[in-house]
C-alpha positions as CSV (number, residue, x, y, z in Angstrom):
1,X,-14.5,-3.8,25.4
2,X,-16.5,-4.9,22.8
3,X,-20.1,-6.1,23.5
4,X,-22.0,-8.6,22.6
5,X,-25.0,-8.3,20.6
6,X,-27.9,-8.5,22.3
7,X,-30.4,-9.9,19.1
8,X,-28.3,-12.3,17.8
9,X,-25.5,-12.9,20.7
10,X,-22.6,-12.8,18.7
11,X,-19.6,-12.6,21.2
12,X,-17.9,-9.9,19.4
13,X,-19.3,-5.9,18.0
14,X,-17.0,-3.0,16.5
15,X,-17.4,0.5,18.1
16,X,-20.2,2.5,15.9
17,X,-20.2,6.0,17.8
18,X,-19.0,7.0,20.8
19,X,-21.5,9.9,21.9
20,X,-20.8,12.6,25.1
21,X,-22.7,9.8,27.4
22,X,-23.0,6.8,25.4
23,X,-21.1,4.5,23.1
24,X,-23.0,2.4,20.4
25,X,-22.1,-0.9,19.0
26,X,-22.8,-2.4,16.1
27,X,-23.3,-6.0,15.0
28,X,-21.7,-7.3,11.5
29,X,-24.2,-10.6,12.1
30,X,-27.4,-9.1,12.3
31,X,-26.9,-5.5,11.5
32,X,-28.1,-4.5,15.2
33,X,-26.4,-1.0,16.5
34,X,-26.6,-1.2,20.3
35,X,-26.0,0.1,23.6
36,X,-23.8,-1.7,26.3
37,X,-26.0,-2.9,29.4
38,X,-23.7,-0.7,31.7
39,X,-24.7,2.7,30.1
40,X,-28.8,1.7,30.3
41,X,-30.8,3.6,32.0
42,X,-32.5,1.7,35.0
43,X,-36.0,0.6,34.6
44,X,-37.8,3.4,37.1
45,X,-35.9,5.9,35.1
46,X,-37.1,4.6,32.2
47,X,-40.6,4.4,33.0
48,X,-40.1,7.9,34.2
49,X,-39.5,9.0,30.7
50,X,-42.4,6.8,29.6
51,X,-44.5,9.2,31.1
52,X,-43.3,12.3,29.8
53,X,-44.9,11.2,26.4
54,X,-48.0,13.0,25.5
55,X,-50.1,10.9,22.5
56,X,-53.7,11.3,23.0
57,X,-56.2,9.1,21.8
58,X,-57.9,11.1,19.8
59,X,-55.2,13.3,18.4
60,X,-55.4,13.4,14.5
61,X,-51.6,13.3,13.9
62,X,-51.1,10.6,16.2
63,X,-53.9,8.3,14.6
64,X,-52.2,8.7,11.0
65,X,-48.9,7.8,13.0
66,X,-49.7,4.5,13.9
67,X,-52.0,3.8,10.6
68,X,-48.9,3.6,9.0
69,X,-48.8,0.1,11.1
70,X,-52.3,-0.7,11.5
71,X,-53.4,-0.5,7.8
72,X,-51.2,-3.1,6.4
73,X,-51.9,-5.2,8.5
74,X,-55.8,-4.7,8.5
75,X,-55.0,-5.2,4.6
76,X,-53.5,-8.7,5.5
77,X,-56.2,-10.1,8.5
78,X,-59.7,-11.0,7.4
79,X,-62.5,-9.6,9.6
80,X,-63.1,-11.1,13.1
81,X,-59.3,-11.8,13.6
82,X,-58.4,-11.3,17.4
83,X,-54.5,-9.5,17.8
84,X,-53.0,-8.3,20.4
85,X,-51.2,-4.8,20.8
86,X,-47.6,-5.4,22.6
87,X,-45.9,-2.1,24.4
88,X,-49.0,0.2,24.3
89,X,-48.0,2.3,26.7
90,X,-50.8,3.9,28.5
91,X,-52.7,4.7,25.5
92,X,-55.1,2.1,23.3
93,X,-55.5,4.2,20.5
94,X,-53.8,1.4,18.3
95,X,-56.0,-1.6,19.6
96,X,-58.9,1.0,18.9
97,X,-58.0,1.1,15.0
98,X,-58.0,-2.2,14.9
99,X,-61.2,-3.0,16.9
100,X,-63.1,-0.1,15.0
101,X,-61.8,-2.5,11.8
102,X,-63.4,-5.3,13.2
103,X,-60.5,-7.0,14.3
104,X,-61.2,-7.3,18.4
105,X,-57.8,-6.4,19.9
106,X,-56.5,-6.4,23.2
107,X,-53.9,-4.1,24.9
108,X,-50.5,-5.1,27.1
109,X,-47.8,-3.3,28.6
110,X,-45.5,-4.3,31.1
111,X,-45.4,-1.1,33.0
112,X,-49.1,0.9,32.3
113,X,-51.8,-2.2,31.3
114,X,-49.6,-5.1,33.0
115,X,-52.8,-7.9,32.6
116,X,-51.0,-10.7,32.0
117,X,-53.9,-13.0,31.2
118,X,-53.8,-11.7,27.7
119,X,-50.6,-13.4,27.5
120,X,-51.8,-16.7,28.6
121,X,-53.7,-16.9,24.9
122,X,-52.9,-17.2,20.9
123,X,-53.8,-14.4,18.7
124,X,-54.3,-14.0,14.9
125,X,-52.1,-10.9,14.4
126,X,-50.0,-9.0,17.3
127,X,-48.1,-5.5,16.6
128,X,-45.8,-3.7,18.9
129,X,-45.1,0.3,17.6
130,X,-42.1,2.1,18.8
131,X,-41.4,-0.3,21.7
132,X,-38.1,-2.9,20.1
133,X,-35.5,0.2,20.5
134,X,-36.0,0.1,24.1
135,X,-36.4,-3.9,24.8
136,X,-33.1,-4.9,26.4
137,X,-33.2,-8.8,25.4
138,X,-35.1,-8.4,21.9
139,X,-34.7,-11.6,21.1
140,X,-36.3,-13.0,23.9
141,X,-38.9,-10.8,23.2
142,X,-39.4,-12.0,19.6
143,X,-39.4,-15.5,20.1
144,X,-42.4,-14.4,23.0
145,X,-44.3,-12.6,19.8
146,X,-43.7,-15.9,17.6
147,X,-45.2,-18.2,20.6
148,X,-48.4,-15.9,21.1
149,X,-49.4,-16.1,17.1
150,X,-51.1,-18.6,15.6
151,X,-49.5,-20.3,12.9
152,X,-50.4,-18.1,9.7
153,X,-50.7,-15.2,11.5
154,X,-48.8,-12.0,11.3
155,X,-46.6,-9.8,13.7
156,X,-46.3,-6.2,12.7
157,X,-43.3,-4.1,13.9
158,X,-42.5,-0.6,13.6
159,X,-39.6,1.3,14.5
160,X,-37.3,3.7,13.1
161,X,-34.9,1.8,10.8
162,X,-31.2,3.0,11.2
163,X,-30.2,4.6,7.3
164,X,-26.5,3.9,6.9
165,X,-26.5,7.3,4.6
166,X,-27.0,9.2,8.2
167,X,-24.5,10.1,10.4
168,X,-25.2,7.6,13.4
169,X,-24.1,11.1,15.6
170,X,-26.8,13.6,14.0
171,X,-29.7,11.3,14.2
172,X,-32.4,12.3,16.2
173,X,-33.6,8.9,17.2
174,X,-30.3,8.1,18.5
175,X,-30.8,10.8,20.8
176,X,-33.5,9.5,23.3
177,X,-31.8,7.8,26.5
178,X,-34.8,5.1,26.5
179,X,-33.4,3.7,23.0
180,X,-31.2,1.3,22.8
181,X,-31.8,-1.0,19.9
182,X,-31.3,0.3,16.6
183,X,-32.9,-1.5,13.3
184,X,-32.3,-1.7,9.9
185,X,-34.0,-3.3,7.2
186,X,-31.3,-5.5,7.0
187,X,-31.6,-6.5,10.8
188,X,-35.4,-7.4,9.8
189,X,-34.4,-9.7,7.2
190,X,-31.9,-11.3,9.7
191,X,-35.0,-11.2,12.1
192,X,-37.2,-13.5,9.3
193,X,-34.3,-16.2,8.4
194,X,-33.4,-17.0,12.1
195,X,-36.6,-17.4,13.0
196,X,-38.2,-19.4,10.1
197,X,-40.7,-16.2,9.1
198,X,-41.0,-14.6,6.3
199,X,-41.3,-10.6,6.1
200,X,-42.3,-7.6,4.0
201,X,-41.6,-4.2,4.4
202,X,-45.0,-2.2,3.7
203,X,-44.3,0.7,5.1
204,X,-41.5,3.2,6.2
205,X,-40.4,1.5,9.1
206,X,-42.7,-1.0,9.0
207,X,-41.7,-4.8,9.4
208,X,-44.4,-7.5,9.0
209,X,-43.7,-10.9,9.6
210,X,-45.9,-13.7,8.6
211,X,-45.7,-17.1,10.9
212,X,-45.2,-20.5,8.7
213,X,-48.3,-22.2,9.1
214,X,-48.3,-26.2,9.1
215,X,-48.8,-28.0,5.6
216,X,-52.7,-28.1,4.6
217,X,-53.6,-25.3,7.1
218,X,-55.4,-22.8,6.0
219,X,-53.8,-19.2,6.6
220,X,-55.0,-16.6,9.2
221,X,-53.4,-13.8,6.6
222,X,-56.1,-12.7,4.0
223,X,-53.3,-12.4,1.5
224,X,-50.4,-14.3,1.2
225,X,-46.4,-12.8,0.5
């Protein structure tokens, strides 16, 4: 039975793949390819597979990883912005770049830094790497990202957009039981209009969104796009 979309809620999806333990859906509205709640994993066996992941703070290859995220948007705050990382995980390396740029950030994640007084203020930027494919209600969480930025500010998402010229059933990314959300640049657009943002796409895989600010405010974002 078809699904329905968990980004945009359209009541109706067409079959994408059908894998050897999951199917995939896919949204004509938004673009989103999906999996069905009932073929999730559960939370603990999520988490469990959270902490299989080795990324060490100080690991070279890892750093370069998440600059591809953290530079453009250090190229778009001015110094002294306050952000917020979003899904860290159990590692701070990102907030790390970011305060080392002189942009004070703090850390959150539900499961390994679950301080949820840094969700009770506003913040100037926020970024969230490789955490969207696994968020069951993305939308939810989206609207949540837009109500913890300051007008003018900027949310910076990376994940690995879906390419159409890629066999859904030989893609790697596809593979991992934890994801199951799949963007394309296309879904980021839809992502902008329905939520009054505007975006860019710096980066491979890279969405940045900038907040509408209020008339006569001056912007948070160095730069404007």
């Amino acid at each position: 039975m078809p699904a329905p979309c968990p980004l945009c809620r359209a009541p109706r999806s067409t079959l994408h793949h059908k894998g050897t333990d999951r199917s995939f859906w896919h949204c004509r509205g938004c673009d989103l390819v999906f999996v069905a709640p009932q073929e999730r994993l559960s939370y603990d066996a999520e988490v469990a597979r959270y902490k299989l992941h080795r990324n060490a703070d100080d690991d070279p290859k890892y750093i370069a990883f998440l600059s591809r995220l953290a530079d453009p948007v250090i190229a778009r705050t001015p110094l002294g912005a306050r952000g917020l990382d979003y899904g860290c995980g159990p590692s701070t390396a990102l907030a790390q770049i970011f305060t080392g740029a002189g942009r004070p950030t703090e850390s959150y994640d539900p499961a390994f830094r679950p301080d949820a007084s840094v969700l009770e203020g506003t913040y100037d930027f926020l970024t969230c790497s490789e955490v969207v494919e696994h968020v069951h209600e993305p939308f939810a969480l989206l609207e949540r990202f837009g109500a913890l930025v300051r007008p003018g500010g900027v949310i910076g998402i990376m994940t690995t957009f879906r390419d159409p010229s890629v066999p859904f059933g030989e893609w790697w990314y596809a593979r991992d039981p934890t994801h199951v959300c799949f963007y394309s640049e296309a879904t980021m657009r839809w992502i902008a209009r329905s939520l009054g943002w505007r975006v860019e796409l710096p980066a491979a895989n890279v969405g940045l969104f900038a907040i509408a600010k209020p008339r006569g405010e001056q912007p948070v974002l160095s730069t404007e796009y």
